[in-house]
C-alpha positions as CSV (number, residue, x, y, z in Angstrom):
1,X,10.2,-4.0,-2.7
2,X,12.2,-1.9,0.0
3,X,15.5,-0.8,0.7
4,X,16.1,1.1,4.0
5,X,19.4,3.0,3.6
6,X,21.1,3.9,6.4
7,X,24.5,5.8,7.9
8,X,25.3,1.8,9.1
9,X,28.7,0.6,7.7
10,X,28.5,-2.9,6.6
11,X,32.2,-3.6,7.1
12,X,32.1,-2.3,10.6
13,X,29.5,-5.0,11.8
14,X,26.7,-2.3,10.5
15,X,28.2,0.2,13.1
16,X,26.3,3.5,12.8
17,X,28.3,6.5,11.5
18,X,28.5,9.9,12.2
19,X,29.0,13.3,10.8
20,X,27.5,16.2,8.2
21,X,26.1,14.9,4.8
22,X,27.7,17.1,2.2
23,X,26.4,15.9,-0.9
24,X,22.7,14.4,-0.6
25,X,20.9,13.7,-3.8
26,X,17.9,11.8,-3.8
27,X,16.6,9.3,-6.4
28,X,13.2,9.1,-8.4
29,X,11.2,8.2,-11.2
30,X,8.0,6.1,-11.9
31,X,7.8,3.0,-9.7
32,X,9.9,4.8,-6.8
33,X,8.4,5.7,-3.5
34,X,10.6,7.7,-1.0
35,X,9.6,8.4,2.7
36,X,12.3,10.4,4.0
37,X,14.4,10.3,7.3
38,X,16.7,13.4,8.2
39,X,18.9,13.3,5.4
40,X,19.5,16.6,3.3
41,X,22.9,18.9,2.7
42,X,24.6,20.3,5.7
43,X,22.8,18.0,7.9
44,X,24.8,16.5,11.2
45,X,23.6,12.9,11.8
46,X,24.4,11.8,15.6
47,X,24.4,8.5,17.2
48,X,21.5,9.8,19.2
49,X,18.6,9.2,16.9
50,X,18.0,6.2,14.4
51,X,20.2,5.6,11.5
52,X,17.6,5.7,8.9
53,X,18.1,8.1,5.7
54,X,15.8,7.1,3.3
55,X,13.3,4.2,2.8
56,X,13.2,3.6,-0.9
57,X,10.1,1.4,-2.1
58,X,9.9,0.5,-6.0
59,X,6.9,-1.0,-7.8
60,X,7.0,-3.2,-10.8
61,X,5.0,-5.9,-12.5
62,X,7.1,-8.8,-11.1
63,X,10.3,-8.7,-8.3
64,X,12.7,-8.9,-10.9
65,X,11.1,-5.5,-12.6
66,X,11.0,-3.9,-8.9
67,X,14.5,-4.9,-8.0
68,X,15.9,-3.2,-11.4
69,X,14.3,-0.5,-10.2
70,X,15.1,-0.4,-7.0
71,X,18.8,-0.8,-7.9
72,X,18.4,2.2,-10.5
73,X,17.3,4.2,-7.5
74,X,19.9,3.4,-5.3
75,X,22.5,4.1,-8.0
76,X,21.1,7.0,-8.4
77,X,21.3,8.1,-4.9
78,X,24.0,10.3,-3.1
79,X,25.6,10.5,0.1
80,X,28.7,12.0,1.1
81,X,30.1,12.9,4.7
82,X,28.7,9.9,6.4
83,X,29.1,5.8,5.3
84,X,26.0,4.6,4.5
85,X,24.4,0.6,3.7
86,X,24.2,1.6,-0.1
87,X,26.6,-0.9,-1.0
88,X,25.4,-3.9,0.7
89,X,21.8,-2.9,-0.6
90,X,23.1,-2.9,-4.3
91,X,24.7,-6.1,-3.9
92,X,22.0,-8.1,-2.1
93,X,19.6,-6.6,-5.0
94,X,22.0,-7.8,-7.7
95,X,22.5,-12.0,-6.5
96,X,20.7,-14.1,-8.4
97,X,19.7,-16.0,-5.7
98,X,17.9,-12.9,-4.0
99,X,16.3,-11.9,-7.4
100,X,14.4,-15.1,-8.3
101,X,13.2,-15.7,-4.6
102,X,15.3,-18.7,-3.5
103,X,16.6,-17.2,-0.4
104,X,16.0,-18.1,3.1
105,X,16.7,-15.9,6.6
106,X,20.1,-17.5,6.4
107,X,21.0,-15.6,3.0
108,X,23.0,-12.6,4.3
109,X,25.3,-15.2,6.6
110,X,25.7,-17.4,3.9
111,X,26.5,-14.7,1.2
């Protein structure tokens, strides 16, 4: 399973943000995969590049094993100076719906 988190704001329309990350912790454990973007403390995100942070990928026997995982990660993970996607993540990841499969490419205008 992945997760891209971003500097997007979900209520703004997913609007990029902008500004200098002052707390930046990432997640990790067994299961977790990271492949990085140009997030770390003190650094000034633009609107000039993409809005990519991190892209999180978990592992687990079934989807309902990854996505607990996943969600641990993301918990787990801090931002702050800029708005990120981490909260629309976490709450795609926790609907029961999403987590037993029964979802469609009209689930996030539905939900």
């Amino acid at each position: 399973m992945q997760c891209r988190v971003t500097t997007e704001d979900p209520s703004q329309d997913f609007r990029p943000d902008t500004g200098t990350i002052d707390v930046f912790r990432m997640p990790a454990g067994m299961g977790v995969r990271l492949d990085d973007g140009p997030g770390f403390q003190g650094a000034r995100i633009t609107p000039h590049y993409d809005s990519l942070l991190v892209k999180i990928t978990t592992k687990g026997r079934d989807r309902l094993e990854a996505a607990k995982k996943m969600v641990r990660a993301l918990k787990e993970f801090r931002v702050r100076g800029v708005t990120t996607n981490k909260s629309f993540l976490l709450n795609v990841l926790e609907h029961k719906d999403f987590l037993y499969g029964s979802v469609d490419t009209g689930f996030i205008a539905k939900n």
